[in-house]
PDB file with one MODEL, atoms N, CA, C and O in Angstrom:
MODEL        1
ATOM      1  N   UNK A   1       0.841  -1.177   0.000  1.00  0.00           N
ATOM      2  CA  UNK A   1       0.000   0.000   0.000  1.00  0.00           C
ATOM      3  C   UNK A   1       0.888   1.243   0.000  1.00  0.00           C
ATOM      4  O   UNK A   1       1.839   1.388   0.768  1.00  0.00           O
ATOM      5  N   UNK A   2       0.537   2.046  -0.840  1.00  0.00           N
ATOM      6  CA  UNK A   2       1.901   2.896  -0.963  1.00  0.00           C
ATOM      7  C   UNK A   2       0.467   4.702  -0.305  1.00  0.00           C
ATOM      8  O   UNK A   2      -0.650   4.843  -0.801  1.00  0.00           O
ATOM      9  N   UNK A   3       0.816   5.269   0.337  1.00  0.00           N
ATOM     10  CA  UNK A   3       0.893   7.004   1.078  1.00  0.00           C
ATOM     11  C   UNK A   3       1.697   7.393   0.483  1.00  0.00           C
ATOM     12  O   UNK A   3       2.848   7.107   0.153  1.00  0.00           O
ATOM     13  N   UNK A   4       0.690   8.421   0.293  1.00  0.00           N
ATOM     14  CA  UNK A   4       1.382   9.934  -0.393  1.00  0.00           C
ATOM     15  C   UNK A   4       1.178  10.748   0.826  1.00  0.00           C
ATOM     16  O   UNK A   4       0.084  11.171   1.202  1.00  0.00           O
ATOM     17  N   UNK A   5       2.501  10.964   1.511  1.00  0.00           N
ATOM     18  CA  UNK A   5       2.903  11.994   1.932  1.00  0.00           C
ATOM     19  C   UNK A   5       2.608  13.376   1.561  1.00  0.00           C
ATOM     20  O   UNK A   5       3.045  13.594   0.431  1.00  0.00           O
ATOM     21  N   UNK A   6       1.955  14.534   2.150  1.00  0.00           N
ATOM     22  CA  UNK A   6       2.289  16.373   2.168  1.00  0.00           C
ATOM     23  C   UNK A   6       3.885  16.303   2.277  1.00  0.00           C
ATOM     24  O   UNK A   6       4.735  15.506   2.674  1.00  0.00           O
ATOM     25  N   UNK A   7       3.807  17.883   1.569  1.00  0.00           N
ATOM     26  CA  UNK A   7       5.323  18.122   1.739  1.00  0.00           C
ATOM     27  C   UNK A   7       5.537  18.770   3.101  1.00  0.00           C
ATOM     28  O   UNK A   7       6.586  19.314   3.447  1.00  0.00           O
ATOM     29  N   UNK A   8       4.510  18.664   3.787  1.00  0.00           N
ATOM     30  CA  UNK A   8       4.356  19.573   5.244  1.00  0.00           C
ATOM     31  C   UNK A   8       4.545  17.991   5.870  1.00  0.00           C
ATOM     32  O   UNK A   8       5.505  18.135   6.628  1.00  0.00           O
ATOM     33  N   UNK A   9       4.284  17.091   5.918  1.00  0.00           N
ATOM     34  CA  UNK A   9       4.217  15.944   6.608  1.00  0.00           C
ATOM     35  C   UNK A   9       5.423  15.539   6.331  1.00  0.00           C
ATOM     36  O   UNK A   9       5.840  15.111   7.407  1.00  0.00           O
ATOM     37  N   UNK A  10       6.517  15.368   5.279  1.00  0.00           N
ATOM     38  CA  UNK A  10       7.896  14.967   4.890  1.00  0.00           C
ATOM     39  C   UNK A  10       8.929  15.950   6.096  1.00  0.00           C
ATOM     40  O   UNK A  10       9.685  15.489   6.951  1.00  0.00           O
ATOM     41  N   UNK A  11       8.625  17.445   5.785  1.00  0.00           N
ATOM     42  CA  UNK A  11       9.317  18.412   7.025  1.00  0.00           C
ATOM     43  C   UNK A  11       9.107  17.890   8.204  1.00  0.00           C
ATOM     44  O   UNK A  11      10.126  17.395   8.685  1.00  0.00           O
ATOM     45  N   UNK A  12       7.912  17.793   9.026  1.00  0.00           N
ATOM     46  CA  UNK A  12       7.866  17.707  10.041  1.00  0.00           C
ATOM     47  C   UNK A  12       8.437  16.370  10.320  1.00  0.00           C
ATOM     48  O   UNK A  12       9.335  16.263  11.156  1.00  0.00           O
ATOM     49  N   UNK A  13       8.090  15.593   9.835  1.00  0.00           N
ATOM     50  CA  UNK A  13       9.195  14.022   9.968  1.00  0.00           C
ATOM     51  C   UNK A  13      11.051  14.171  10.058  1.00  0.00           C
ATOM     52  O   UNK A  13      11.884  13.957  10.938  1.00  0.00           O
ATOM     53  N   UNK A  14      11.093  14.613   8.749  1.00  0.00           N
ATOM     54  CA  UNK A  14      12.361  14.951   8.798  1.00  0.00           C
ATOM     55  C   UNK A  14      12.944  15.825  10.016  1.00  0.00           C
ATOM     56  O   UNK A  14      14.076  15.819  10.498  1.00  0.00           O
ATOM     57  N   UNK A  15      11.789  16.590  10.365  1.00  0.00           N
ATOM     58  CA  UNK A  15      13.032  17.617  11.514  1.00  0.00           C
ATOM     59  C   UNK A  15      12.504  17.491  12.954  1.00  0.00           C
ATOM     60  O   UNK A  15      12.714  18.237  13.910  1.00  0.00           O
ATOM     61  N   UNK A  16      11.776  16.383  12.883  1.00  0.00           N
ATOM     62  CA  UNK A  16      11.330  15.669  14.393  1.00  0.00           C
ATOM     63  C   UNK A  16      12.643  15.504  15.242  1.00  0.00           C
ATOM     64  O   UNK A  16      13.694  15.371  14.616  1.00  0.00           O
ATOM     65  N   UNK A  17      12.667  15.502  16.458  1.00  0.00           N
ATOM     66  CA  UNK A  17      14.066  15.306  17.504  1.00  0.00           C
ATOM     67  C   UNK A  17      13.744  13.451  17.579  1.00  0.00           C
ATOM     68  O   UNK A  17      12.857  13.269  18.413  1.00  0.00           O
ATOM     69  N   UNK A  18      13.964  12.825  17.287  1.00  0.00           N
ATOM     70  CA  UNK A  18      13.683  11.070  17.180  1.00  0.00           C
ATOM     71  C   UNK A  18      14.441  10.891  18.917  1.00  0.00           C
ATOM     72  O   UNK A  18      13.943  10.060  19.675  1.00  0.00           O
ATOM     73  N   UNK A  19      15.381  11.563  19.279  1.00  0.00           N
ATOM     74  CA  UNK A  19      16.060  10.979  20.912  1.00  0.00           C
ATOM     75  C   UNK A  19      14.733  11.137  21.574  1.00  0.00           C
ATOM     76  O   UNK A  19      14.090  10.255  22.141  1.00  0.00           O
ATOM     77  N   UNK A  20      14.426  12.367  21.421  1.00  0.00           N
ATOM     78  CA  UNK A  20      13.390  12.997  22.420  1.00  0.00           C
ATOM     79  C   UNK A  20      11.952  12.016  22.054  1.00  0.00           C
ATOM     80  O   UNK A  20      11.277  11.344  22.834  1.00  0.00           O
ATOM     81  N   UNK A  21      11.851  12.142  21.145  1.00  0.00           N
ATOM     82  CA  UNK A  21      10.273  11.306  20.950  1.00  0.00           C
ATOM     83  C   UNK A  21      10.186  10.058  20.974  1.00  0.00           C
ATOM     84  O   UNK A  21       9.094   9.554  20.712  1.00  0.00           O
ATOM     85  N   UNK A  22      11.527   9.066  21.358  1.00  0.00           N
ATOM     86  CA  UNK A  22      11.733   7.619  21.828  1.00  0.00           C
ATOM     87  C   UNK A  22      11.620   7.872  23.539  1.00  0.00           C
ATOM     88  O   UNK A  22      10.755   7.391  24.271  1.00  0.00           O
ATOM     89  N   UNK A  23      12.575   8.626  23.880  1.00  0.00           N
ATOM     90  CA  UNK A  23      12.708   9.100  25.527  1.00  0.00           C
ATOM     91  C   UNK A  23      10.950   9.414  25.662  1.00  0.00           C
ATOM     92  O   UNK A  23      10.568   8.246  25.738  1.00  0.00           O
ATOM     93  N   UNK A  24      10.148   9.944  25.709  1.00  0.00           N
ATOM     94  CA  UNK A  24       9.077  10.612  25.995  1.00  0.00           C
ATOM     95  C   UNK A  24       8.122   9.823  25.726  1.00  0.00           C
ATOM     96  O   UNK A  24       7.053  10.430  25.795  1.00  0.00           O
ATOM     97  N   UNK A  25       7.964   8.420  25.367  1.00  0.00           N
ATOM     98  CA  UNK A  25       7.022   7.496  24.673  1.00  0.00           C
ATOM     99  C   UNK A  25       8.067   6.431  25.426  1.00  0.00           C
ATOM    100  O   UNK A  25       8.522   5.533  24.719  1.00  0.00           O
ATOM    101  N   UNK A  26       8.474   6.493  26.852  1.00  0.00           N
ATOM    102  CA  UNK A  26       9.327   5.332  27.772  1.00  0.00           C
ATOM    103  C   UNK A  26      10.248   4.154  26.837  1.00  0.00           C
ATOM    104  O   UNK A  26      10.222   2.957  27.126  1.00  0.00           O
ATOM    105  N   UNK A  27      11.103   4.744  25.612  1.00  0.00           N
ATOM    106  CA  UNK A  27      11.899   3.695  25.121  1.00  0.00           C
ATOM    107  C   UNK A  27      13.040   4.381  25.950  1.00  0.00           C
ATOM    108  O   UNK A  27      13.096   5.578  26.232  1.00  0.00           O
ATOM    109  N   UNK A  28      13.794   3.559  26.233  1.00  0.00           N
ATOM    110  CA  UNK A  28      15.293   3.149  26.090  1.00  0.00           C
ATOM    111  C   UNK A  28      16.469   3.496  24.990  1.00  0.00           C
ATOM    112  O   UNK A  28      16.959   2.647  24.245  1.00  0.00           O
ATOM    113  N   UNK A  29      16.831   4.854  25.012  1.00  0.00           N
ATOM    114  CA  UNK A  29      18.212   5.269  24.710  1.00  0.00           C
ATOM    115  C   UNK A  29      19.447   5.643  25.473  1.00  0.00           C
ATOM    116  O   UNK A  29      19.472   6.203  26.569  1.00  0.00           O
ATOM    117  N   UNK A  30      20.752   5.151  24.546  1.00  0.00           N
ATOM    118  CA  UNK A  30      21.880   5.653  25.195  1.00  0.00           C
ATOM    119  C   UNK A  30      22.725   6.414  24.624  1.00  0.00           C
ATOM    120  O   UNK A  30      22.596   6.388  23.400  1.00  0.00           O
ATOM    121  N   UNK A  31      23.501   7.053  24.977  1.00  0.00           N
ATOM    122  CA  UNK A  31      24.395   8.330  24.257  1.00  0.00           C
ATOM    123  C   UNK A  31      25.653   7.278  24.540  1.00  0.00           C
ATOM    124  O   UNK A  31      26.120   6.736  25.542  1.00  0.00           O
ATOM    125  N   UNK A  32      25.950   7.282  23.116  1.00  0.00           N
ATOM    126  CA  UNK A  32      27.456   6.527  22.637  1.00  0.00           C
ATOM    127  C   UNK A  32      27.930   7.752  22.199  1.00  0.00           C
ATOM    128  O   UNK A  32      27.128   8.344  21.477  1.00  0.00           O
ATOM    129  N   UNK A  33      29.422   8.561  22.494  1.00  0.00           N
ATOM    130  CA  UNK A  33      29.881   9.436  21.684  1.00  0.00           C
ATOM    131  C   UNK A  33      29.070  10.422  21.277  1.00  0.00           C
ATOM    132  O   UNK A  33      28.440  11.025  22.146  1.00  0.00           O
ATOM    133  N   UNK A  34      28.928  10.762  20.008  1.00  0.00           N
ATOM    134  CA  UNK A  34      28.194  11.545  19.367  1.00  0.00           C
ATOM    135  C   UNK A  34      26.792  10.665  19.042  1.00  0.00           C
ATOM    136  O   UNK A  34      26.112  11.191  18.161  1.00  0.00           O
ATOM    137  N   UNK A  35      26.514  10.036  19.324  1.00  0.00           N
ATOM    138  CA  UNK A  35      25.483   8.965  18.368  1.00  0.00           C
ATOM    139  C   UNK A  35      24.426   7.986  19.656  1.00  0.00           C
ATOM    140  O   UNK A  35      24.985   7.080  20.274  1.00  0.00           O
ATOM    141  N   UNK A  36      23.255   8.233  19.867  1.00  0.00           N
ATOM    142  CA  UNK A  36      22.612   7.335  20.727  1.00  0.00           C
ATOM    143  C   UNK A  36      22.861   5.776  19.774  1.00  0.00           C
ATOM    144  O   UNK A  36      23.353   5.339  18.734  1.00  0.00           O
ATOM    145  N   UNK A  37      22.221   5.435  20.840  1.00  0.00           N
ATOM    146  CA  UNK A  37      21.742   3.531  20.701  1.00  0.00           C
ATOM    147  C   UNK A  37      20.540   3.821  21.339  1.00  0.00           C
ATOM    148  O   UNK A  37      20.324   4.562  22.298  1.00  0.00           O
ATOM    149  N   UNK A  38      19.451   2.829  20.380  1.00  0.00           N
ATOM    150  CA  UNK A  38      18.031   2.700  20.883  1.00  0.00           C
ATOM    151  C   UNK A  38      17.967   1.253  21.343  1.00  0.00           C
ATOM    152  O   UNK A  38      17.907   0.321  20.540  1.00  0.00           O
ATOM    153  N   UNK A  39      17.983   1.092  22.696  1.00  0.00           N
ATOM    154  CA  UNK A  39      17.745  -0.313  22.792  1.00  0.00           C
ATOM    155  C   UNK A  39      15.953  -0.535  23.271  1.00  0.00           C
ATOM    156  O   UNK A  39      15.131   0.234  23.769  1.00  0.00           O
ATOM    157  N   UNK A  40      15.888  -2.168  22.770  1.00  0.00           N
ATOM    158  CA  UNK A  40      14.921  -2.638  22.790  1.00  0.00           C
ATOM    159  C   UNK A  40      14.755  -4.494  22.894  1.00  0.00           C
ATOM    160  O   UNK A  40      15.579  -5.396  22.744  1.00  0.00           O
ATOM    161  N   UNK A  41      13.555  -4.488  23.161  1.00  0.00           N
ATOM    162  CA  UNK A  41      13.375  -6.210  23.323  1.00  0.00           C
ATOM    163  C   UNK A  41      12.124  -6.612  22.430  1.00  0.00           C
ATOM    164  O   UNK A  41      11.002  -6.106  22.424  1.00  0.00           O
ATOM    165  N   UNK A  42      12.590  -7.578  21.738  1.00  0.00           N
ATOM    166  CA  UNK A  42      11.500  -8.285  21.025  1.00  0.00           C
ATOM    167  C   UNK A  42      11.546  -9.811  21.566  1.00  0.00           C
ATOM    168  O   UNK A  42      12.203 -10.182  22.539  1.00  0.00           O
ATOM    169  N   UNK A  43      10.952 -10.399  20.977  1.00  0.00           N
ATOM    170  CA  UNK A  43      11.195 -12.354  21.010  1.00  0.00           C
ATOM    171  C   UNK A  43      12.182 -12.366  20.917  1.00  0.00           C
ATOM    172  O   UNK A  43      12.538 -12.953  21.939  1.00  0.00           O
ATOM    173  N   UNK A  44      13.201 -12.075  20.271  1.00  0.00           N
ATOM    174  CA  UNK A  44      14.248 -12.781  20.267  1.00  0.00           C
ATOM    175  C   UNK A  44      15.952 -12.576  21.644  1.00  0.00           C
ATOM    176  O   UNK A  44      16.991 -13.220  21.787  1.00  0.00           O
ATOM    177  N   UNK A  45      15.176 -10.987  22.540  1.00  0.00           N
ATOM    178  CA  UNK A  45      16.207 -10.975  22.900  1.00  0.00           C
ATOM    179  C   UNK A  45      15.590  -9.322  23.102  1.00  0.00           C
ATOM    180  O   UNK A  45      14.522  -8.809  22.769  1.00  0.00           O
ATOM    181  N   UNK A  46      16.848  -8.767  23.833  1.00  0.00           N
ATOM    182  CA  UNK A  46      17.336  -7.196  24.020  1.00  0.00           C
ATOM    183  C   UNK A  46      18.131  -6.682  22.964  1.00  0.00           C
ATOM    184  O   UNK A  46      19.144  -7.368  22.832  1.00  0.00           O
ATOM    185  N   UNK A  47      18.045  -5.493  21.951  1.00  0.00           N
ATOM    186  CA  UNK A  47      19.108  -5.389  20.917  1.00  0.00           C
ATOM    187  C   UNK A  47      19.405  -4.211  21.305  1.00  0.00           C
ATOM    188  O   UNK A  47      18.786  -3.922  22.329  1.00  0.00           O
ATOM    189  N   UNK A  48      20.411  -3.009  20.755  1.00  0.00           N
ATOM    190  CA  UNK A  48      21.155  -1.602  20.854  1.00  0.00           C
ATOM    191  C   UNK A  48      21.379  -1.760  19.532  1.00  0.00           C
ATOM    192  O   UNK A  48      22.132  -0.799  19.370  1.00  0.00           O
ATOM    193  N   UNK A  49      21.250  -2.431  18.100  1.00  0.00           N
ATOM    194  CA  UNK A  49      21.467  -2.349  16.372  1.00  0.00           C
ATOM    195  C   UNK A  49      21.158  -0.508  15.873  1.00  0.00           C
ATOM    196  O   UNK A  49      21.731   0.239  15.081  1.00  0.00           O
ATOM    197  N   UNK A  50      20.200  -0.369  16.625  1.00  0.00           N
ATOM    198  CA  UNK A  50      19.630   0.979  15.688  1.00  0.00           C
ATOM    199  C   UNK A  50      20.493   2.156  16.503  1.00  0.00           C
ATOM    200  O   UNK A  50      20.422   2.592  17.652  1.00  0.00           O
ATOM    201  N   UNK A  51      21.424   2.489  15.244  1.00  0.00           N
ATOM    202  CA  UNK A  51      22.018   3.634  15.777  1.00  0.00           C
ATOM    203  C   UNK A  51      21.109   4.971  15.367  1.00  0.00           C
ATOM    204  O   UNK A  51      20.334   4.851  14.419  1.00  0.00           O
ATOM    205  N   UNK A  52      21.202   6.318  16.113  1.00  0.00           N
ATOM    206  CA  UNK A  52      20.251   7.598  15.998  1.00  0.00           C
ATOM    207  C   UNK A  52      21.276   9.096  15.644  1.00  0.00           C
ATOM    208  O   UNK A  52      20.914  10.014  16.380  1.00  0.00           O
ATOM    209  N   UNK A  53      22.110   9.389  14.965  1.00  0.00           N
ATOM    210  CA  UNK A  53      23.000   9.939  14.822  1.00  0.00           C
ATOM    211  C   UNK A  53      22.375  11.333  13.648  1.00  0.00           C
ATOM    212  O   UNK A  53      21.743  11.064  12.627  1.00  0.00           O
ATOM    213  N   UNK A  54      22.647  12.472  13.983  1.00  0.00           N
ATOM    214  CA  UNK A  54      21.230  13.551  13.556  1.00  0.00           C
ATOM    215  C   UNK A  54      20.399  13.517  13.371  1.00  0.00           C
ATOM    216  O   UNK A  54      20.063  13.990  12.285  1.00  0.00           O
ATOM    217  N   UNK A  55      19.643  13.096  14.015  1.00  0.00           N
ATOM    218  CA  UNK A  55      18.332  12.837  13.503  1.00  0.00           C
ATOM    219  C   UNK A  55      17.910  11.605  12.397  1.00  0.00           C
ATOM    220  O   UNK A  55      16.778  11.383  11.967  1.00  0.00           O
ATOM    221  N   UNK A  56      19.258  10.820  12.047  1.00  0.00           N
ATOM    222  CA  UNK A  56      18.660   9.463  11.349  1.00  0.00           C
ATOM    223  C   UNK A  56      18.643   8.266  11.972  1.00  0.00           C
ATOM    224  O   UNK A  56      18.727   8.231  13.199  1.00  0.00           O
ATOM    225  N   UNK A  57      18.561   7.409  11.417  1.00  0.00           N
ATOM    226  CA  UNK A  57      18.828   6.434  12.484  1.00  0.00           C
ATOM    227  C   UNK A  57      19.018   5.095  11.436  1.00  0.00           C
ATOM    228  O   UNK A  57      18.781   5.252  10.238  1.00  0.00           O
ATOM    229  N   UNK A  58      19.475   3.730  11.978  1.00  0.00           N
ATOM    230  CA  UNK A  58      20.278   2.731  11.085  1.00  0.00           C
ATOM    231  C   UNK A  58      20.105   1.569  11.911  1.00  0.00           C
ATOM    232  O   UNK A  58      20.554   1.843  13.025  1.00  0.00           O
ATOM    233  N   UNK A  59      19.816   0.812  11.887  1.00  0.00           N
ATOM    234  CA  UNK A  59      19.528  -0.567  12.193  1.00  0.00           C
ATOM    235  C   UNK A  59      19.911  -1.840  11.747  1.00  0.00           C
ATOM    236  O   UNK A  59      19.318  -2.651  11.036  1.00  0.00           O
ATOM    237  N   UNK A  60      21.837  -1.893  12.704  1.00  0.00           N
ATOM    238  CA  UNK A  60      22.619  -2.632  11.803  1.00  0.00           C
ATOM    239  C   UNK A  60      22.199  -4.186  11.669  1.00  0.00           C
ATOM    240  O   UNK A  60      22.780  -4.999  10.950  1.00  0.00           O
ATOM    241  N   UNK A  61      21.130  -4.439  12.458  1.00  0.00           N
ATOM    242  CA  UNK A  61      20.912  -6.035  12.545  1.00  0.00           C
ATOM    243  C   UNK A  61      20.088  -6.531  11.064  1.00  0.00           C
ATOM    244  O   UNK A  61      20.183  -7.632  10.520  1.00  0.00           O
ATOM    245  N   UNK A  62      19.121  -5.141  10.543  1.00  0.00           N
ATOM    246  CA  UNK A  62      18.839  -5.679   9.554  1.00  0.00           C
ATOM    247  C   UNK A  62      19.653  -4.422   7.754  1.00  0.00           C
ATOM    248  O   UNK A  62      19.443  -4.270   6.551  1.00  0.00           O
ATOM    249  N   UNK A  63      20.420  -3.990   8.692  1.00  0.00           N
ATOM    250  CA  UNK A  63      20.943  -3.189   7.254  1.00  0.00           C
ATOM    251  C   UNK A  63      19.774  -2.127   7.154  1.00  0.00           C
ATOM    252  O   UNK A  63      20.244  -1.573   6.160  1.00  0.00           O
ATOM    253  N   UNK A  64      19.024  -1.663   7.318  1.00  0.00           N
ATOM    254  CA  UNK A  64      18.166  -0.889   7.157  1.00  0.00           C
ATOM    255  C   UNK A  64      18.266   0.593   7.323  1.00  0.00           C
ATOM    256  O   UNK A  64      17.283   1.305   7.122  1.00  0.00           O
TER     257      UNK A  64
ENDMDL
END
């Protein structure tokens, strides 16, 4: 199913604070260096994969 995004809805995504709106919704971040770690637990375990580094973020467990 593919959304079409506003170009007002692309901004506000893009320039969302992602530390703050994981922290404030009780997830679990840590400040590595310059760069959080979002940790979390699914079935399989506790992970820290998704790094948050300006505002992007990367999720080395699945390359994403």
């Amino acid at each position: 199913m593919y959304i079409n995004f506003s170009e007002d809805d692309l901004y506000r995504a893009n320039s969302a604070d992602l530390v703050s709106y994981l922290e404030r919704h009780g997830e679990r971040v840590q400040k590595v260096g310059s760069t959080y770690k979002y940790i979390y637990t699914d079935g399989s375990g506790t992970h820290d994969s998704v790094t948050i580094h300006c505002g992007k973020w990367y999720d080395q467990k699945t390359e994403s």
